[in-house]
C-alpha positions as a Python dict, from the first residue, in 0.01 Angstrom:
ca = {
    (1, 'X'): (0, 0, 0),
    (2, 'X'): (235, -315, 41),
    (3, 'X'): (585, -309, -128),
    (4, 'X'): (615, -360, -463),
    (5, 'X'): (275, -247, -573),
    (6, 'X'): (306, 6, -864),
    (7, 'X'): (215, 368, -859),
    (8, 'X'): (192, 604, -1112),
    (9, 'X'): (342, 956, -1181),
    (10, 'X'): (52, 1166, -1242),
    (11, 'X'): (316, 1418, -1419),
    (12, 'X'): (502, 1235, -1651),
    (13, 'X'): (339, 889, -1646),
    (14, 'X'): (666, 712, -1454),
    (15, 'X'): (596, 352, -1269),
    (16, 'X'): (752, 303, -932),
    (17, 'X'): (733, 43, -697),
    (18, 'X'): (626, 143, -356),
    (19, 'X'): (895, 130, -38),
    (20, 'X'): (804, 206, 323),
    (21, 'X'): (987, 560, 369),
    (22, 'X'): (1223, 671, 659),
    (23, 'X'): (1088, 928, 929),
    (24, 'X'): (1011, 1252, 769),
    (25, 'X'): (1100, 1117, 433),
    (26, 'X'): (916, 1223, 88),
    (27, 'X'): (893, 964, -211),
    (28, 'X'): (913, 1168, -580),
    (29, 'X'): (936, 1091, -905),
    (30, 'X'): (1300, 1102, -1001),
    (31, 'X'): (1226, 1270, -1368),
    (32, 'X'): (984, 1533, -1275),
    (33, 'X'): (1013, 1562, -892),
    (34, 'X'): (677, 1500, -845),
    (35, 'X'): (579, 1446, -484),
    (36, 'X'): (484, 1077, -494),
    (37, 'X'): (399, 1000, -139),
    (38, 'X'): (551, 1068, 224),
    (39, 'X'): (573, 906, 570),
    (40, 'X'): (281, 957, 864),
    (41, 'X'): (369, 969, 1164),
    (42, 'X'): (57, 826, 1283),
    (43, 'X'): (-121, 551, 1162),
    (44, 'X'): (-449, 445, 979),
    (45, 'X'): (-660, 482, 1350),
    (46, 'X'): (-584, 802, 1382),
    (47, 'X'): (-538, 942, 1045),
    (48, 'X'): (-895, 844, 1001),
    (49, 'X'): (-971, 1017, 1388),
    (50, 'X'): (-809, 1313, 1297),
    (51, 'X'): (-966, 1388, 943),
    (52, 'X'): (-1314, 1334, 1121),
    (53, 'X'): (-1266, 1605, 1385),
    (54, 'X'): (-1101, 1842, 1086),
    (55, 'X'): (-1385, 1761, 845),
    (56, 'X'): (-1671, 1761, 1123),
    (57, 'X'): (-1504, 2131, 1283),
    (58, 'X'): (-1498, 2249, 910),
    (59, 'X'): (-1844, 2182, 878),
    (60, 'X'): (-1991, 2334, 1151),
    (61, 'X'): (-1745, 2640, 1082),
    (62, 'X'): (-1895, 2667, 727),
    (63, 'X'): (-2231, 2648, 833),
    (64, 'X'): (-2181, 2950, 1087),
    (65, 'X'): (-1977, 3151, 799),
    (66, 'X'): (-2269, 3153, 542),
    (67, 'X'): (-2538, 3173, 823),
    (68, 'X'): (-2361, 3543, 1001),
    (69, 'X'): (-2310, 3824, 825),
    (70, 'X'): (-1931, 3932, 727),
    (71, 'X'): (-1904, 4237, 802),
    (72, 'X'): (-2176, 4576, 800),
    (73, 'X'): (-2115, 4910, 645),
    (74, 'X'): (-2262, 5251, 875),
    (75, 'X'): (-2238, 5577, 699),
    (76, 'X'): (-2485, 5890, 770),
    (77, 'X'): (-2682, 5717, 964),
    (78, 'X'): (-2780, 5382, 730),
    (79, 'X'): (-2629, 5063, 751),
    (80, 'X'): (-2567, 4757, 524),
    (81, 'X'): (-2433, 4397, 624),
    (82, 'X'): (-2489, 4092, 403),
    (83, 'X'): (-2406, 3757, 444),
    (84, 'X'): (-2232, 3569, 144),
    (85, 'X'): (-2538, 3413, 3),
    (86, 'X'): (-2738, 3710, 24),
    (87, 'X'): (-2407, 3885, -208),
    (88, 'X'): (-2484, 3600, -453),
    (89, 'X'): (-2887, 3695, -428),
    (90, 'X'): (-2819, 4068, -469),
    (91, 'X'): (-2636, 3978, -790),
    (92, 'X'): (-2883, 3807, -911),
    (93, 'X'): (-3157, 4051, -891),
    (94, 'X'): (-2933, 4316, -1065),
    (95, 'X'): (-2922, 4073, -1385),
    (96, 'X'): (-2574, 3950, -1304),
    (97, 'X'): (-2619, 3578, -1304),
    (98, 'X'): (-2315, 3452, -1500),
    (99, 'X'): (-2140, 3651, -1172),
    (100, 'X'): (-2344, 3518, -907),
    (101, 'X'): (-2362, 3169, -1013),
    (102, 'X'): (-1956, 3168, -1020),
    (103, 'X'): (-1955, 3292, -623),
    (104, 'X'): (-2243, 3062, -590),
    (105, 'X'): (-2052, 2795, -689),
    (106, 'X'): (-1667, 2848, -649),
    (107, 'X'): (-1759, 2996, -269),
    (108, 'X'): (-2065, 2778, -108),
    (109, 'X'): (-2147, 2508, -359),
    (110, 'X'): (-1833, 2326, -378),
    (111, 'X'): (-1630, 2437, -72),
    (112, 'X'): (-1949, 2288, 101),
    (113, 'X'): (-1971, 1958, -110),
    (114, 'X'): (-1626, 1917, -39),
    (115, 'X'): (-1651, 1873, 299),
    (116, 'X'): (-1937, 1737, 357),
    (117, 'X'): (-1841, 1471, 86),
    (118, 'X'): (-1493, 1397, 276),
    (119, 'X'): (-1687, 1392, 605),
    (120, 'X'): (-1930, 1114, 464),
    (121, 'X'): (-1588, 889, 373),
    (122, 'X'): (-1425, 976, 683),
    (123, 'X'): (-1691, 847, 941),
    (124, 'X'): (-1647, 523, 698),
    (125, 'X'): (-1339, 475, 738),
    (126, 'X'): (-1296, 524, 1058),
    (127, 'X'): (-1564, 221, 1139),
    (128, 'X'): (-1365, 38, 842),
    (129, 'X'): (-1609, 19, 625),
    (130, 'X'): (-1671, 169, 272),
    (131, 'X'): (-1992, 376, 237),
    (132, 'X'): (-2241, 348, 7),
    (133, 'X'): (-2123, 522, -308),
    (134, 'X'): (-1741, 527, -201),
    (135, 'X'): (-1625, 570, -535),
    (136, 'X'): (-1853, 808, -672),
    (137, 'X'): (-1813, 1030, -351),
    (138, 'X'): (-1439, 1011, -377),
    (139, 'X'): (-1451, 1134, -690),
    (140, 'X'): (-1735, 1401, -621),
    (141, 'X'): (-1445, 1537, -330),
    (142, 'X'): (-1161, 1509, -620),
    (143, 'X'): (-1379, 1752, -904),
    (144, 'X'): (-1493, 1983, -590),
    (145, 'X'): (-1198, 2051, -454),
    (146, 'X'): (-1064, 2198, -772),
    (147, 'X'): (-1319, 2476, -808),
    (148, 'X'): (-1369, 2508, -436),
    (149, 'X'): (-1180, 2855, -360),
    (150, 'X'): (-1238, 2976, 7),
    (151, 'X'): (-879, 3090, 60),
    (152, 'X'): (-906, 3303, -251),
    (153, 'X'): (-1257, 3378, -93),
    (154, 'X'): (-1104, 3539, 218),
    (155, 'X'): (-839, 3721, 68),
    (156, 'X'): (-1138, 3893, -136),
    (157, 'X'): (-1306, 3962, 158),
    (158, 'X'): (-966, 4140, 346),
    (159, 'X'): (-973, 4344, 77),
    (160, 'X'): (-1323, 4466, 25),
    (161, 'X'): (-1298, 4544, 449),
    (162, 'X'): (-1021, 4743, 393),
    (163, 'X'): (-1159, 4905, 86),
    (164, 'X'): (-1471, 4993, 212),
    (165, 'X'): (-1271, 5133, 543),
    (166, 'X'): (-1200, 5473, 295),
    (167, 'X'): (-1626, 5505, 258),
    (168, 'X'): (-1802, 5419, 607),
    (169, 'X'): (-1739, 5277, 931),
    (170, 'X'): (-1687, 4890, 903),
    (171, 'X'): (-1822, 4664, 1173),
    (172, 'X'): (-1707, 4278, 1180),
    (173, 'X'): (-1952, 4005, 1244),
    (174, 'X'): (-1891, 3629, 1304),
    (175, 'X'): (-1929, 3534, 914),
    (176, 'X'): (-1580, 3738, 938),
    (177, 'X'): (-1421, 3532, 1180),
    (178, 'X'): (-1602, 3241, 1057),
    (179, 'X'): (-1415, 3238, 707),
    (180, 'X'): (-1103, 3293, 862),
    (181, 'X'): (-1099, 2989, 1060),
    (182, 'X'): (-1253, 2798, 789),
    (183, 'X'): (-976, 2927, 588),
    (184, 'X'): (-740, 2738, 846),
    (185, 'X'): (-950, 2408, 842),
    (186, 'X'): (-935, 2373, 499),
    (187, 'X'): (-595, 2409, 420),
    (188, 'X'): (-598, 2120, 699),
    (189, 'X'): (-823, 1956, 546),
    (190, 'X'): (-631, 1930, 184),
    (191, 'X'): (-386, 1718, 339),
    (192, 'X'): (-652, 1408, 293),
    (193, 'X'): (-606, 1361, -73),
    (194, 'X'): (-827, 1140, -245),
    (195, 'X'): (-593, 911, -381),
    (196, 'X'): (-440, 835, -72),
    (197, 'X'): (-798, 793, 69),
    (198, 'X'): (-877, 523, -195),
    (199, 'X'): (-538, 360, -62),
    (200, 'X'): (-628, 355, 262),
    (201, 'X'): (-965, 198, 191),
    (202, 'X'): (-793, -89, 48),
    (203, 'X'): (-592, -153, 306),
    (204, 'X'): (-860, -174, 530),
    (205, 'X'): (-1168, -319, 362),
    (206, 'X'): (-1018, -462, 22),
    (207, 'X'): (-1234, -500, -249),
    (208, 'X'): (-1259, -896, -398),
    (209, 'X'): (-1273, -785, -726),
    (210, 'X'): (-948, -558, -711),
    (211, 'X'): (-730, -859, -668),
    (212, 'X'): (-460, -932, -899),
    (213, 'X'): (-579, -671, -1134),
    (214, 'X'): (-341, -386, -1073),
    (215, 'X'): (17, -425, -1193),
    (216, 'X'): (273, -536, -921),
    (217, 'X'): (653, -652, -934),
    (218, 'X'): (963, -716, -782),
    (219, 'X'): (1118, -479, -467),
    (220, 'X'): (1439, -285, -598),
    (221, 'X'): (1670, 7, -518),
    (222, 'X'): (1527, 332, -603),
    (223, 'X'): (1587, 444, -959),
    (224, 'X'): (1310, 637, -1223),
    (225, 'X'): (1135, 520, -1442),
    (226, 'X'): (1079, 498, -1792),
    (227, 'X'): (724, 511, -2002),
    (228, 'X'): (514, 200, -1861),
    (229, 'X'): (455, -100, -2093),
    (230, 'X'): (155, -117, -2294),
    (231, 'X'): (-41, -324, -2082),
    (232, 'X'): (-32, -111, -1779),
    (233, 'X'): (-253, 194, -1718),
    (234, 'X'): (-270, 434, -1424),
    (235, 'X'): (-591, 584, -1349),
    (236, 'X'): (-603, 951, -1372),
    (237, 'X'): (-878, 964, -1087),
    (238, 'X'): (-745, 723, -800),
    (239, 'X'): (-424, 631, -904),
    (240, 'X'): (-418, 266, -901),
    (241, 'X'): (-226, 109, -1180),
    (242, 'X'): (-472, -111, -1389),
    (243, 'X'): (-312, -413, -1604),
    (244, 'X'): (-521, -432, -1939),
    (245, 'X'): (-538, -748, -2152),
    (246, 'X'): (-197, -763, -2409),
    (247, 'X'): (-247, -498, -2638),
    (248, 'X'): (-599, -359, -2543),
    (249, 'X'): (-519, -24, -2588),
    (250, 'X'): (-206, -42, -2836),
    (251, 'X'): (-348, -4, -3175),
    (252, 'X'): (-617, 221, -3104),
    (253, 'X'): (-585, 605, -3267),
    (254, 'X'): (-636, 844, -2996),
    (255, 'X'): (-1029, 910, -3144),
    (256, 'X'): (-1112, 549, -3093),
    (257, 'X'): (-936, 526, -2736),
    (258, 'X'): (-1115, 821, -2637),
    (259, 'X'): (-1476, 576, -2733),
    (260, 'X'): (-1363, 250, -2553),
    (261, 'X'): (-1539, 165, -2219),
    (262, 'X'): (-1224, 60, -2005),
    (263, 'X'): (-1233, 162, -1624),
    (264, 'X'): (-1043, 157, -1327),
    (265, 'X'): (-1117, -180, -1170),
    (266, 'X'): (-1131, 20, -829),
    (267, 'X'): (-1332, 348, -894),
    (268, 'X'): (-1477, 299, -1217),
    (269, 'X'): (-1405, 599, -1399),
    (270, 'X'): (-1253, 549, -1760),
    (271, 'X'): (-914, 453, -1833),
    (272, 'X'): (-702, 666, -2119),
    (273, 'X'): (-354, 671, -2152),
    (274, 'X'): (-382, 1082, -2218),
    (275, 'X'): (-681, 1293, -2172),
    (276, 'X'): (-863, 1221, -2506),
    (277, 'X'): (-827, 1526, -2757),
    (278, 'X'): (-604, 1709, -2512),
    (279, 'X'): (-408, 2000, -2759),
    (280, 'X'): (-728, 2075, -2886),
    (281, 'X'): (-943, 2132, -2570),
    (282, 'X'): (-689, 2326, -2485),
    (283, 'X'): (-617, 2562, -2790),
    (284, 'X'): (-1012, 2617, -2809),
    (285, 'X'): (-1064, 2713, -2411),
    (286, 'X'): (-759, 2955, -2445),
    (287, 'X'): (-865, 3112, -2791),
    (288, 'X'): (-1228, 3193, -2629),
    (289, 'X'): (-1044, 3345, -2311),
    (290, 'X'): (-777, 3546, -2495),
    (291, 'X'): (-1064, 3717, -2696),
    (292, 'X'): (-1263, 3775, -2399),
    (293, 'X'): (-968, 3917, -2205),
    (294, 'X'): (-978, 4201, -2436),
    (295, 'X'): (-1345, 4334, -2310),
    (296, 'X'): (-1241, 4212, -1931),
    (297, 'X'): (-1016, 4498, -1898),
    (298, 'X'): (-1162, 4789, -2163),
    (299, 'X'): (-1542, 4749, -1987),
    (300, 'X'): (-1615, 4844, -1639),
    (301, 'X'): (-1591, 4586, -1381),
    (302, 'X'): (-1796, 4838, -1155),
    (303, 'X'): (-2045, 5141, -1164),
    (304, 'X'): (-2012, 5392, -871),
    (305, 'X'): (-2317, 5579, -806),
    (306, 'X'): (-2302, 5899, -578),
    (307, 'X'): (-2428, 6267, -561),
    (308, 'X'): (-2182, 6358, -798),
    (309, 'X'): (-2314, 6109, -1082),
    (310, 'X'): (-2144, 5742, -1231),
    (311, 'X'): (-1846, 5661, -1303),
    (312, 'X'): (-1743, 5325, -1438),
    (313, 'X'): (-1414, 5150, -1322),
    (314, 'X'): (-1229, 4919, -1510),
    (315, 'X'): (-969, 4674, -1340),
    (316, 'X'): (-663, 4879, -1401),
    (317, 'X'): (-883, 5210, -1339),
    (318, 'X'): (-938, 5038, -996),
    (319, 'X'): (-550, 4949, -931),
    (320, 'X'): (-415, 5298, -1032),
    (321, 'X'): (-721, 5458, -807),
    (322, 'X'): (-579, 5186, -483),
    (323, 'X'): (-200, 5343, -581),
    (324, 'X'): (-284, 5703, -580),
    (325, 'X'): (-492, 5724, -255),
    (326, 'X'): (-175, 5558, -86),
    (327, 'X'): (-315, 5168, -68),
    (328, 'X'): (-39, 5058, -253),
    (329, 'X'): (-56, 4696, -104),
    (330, 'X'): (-407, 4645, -250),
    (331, 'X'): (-330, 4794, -550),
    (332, 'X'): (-14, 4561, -594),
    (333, 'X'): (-253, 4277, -506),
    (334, 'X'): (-528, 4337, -745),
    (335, 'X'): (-254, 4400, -1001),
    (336, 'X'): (-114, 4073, -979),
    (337, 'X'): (-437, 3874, -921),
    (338, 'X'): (-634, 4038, -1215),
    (339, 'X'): (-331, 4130, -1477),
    (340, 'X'): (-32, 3946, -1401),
    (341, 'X'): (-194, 3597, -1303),
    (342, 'X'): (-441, 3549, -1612),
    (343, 'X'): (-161, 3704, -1876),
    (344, 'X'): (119, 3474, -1759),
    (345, 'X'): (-143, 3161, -1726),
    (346, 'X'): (-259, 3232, -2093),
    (347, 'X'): (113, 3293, -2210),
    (348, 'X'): (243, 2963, -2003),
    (349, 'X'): (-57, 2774, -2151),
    (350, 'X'): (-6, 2882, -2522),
    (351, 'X'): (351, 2793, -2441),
    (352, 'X'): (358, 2455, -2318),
    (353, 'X'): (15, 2319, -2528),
    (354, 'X'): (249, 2450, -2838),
    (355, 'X'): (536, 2268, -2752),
    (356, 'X'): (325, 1966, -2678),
    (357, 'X'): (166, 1940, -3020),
    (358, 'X'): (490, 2014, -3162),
    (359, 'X'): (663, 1733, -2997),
    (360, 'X'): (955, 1948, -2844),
    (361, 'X'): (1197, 1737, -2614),
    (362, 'X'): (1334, 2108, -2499),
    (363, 'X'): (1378, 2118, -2132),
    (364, 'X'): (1069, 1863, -2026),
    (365, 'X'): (1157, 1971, -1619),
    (366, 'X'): (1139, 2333, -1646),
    (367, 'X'): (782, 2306, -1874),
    (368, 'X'): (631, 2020, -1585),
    (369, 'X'): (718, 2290, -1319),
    (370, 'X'): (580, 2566, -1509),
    (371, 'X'): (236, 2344, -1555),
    (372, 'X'): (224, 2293, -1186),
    (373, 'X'): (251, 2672, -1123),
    (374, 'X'): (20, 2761, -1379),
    (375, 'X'): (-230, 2503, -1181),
    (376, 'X'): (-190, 2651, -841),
    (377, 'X'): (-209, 3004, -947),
    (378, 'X'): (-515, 3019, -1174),
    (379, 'X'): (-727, 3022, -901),
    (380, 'X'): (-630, 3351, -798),
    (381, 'X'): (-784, 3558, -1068),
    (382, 'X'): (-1114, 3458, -886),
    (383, 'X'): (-1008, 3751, -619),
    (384, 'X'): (-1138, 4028, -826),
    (385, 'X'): (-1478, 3866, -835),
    (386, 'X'): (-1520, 3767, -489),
    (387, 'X'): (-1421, 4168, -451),
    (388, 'X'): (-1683, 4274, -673),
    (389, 'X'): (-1977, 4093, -574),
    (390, 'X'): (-1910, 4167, -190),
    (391, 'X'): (-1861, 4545, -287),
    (392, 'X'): (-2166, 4573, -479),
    (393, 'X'): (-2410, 4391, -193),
    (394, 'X'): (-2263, 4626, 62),
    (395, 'X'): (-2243, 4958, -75),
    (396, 'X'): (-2655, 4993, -114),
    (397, 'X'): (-2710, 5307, 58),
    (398, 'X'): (-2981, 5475, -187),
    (399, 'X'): (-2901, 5794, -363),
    (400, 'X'): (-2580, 5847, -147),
    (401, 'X'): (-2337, 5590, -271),
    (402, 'X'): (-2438, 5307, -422),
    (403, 'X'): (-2225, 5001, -663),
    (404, 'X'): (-2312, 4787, -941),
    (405, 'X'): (-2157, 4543, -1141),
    (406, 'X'): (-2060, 4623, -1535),
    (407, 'X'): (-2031, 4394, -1818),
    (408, 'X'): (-1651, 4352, -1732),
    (409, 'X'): (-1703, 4154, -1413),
    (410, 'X'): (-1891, 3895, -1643),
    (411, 'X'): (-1630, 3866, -1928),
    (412, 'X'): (-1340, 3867, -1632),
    (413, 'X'): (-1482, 3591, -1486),
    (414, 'X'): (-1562, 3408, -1832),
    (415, 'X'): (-1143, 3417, -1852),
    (416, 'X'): (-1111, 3268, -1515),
    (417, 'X'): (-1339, 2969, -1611),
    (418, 'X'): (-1213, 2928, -1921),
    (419, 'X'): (-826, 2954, -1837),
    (420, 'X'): (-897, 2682, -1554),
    (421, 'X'): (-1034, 2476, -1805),
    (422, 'X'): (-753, 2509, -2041),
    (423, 'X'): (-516, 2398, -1725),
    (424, 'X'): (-755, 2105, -1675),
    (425, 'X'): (-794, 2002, -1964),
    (426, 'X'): (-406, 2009, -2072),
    (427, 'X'): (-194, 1686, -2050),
    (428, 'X'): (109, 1694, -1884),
    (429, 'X'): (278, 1413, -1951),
    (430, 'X'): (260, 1491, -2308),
    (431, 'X'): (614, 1717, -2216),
    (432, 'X'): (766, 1363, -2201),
    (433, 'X'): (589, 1169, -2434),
    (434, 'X'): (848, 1241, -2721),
    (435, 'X'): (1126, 1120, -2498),
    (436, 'X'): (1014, 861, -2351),
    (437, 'X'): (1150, 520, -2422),
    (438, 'X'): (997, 175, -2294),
    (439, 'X'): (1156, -14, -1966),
    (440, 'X'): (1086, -211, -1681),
    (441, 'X'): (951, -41, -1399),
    (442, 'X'): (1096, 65, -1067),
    (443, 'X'): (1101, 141, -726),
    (444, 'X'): (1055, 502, -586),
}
């Protein structure tokens, strides 16, 4: 970016002009503390370099993790290995396809379109050139990466290895090791946001029809912000602040904003002010999960078949049963990923879309932080599912032990979905929106 162009708070909605930044230094929004941008060390050349040989290693590291099996169980003389998407076809043939389709997608689907999405851009860039379907691909890597869950995926797998270390012998296998290190490339990997991506495209191969259409202005010290004039529009989906004809969007009720056909003039997707019917997306998803939570935890997640006959386990069944054979870690970790996570996410939620409709100007900051932890932990209620479905395709061992999935493990995951939704769908610079006033904007 060159100084003086405007970016946009994706928080709170702030303007800021954009500086060059000291070594080591970290641009944020000086209402919310929103990281806005930071210095690289290195520079377009080998940003570009770098994110090839991540993205190409990643890859080649997620082929070989859903190729190998994970791990294989031995007891009595049988043995059972599985790789993850014969897990997802096991749950499938047991009638479990709301489960299935959620590993399917949250663990191989996306994860894979991910990369092989930000690998298509990088080998672009690197030759400076934008590749056919830049935008669309762009945003393809921005939707994926919010459902794409391999870290939660590997913590599931830890502990159904150490679980399963109580029943049978447990032998590794590269799909193991394999998700491990893909683990590792993909946090890399989430350093290339998409935004900056789009930024770095225009810097080197600048579209014609981009020019003079985003807002710019004058260098100045570092101050915040105040709401951006009417004319000026961030996009929600690149970032780039879009200048709209006097008035365009001013005297339009929120229904009839949500129907116009304004778009980013740099990666087309459509241009609101808020996310159109917000409050309400937002009440409905968490209504539908809060009455769903109730079966999640009173039906069993699991069935347990053995000599001795079937038992059913619920969630907390399963937590107390970790506790009281002495795996207290596990049981503190399924605790907090299947309880603790999706009650505080629905209580948070309630919390801040309430305050939002009611216009509350109490403590904006502390609700904006809570949003942001309420978006990086939602995820993790996904852990008790990746447990599940790993648990039941290994433990197949006939009339001696054998697990299935229960009517829990469907509603559980309905919550997950629908909680992430909720997040998704909820507006957070509607915290600020009642005290915002209008001003010029600044520099970050």
């Amino acid at each position: 970016m060159k100084p003086g162009e405007l970016i946009g708070c994706h928080d709170c909605g702030c303007l800021y002009q954009w500086q060059p930044l000291a070594v080591r230094e970290r641009a944020r929004c000086g209402r919310c503390q929103l990281e806005l941008y930071r210095w690289h060390a290195s520079g377009p050349t080998k940003r570009t370099d770098t994110m090839v040989a991540l993205t190409l290693s990643a890859v080649l590291v997620f082929i070989v993790a859903q190729c190998f099996p994970i791990v294989t169980l031995q007891m009595a003389g049988m043995s059972s290995g599985v790789t993850l998407p014969q897990a997802v076809a096991v749950l499938w043939g047991e009638g479990m396809g709301v489960i299935a389709t959620l590993v399917l997608l949250c663990g191989i689907v996306f994860p894979g379109l991910e990369l092989s999405a930000l690998l298509y851009v990088a080998l672009g860039l690197r030759r400076r050139v934008r590749v056919p379907g830049f935008n669309l691909v762009l945003r393809t890597v921005q939707g994926a990466r919010h459902w794409a869950m391999t870290e939660v995926l590997m913590i599931g797998i830890l502990v159904t290895v150490i679980k399963m270390t109580s029943l049978a012998r447990v032998v590794p296998h590269p799909g193991l090791f394999a998700f491990g290190v893909l683990t590792i490339l993909c946090a890399l990997v989430m350093r290339y946001e998409p935004r900056a991506l789009w930024a770095l495209a225009d810097r080197q191969v600048p579209q014609p029809d981009e020019v003079g259409q985003a807002g710019h202005a004058h260098h100045h010290e570092p101050r915040h912000d105040h709401q951006p004039p009417a004319e000026l529009i961030a996009c929600d989906t690149c970032g780039l602040v879009n200048r709209l004809e006097p008035g365009a969007h001013q005297a339009l009720t929120p229904k009839e904003e949500a129907r116009t056909n304004t778009h980013c003039c740099r990666c087309k997707a459509s241009l609101h002010r808020r996310i159109p019917h917000s409050i309400g997306w937002t009440w409905a998803m968490l209504a539908a999960a809060a009455l769903l939570y109730i079966p999640a935890n009173m039906l069993p997640v699991m069935y347990t078949q053995s000599v001795g006959g079937t038992e059913g386990d619920t969630i907390m069944s399963g937590v107390r049963l970790f506790w009281n054979t002495g795996s207290k870690g596990l049981a503190i970790i399924i605790f907090i990923a299947s309880i603790a996570v999706p009650v505080s996410k629905l209580l948070a939620l309630v919390w801040l879309n309430g305050t939002a409709q009611l216009r509350s100007r109490a403590a904006p900051l502390a609700r904006t932080r809570a949003y942001r932890v309420v978006e990086f932990i939602g995820r993790w209620s996904m852990l008790d599912i990746f447990v599940v479905t790993l648990t039941v395709a290994l433990v197949r061992f006939d009339v001696l032990a054998a697990i299935t999935a229960g009517p829990g493990a469907i509603a559980f995951g309905c919550v997950v979905i629908l909680t992430m939704v909720a997040s998704a769908q909820f507006d957070p610079r509607l915290i600020w929106d009642p005290i915002d006033s209008y001003g010029e904007p600044q520099h970050a």
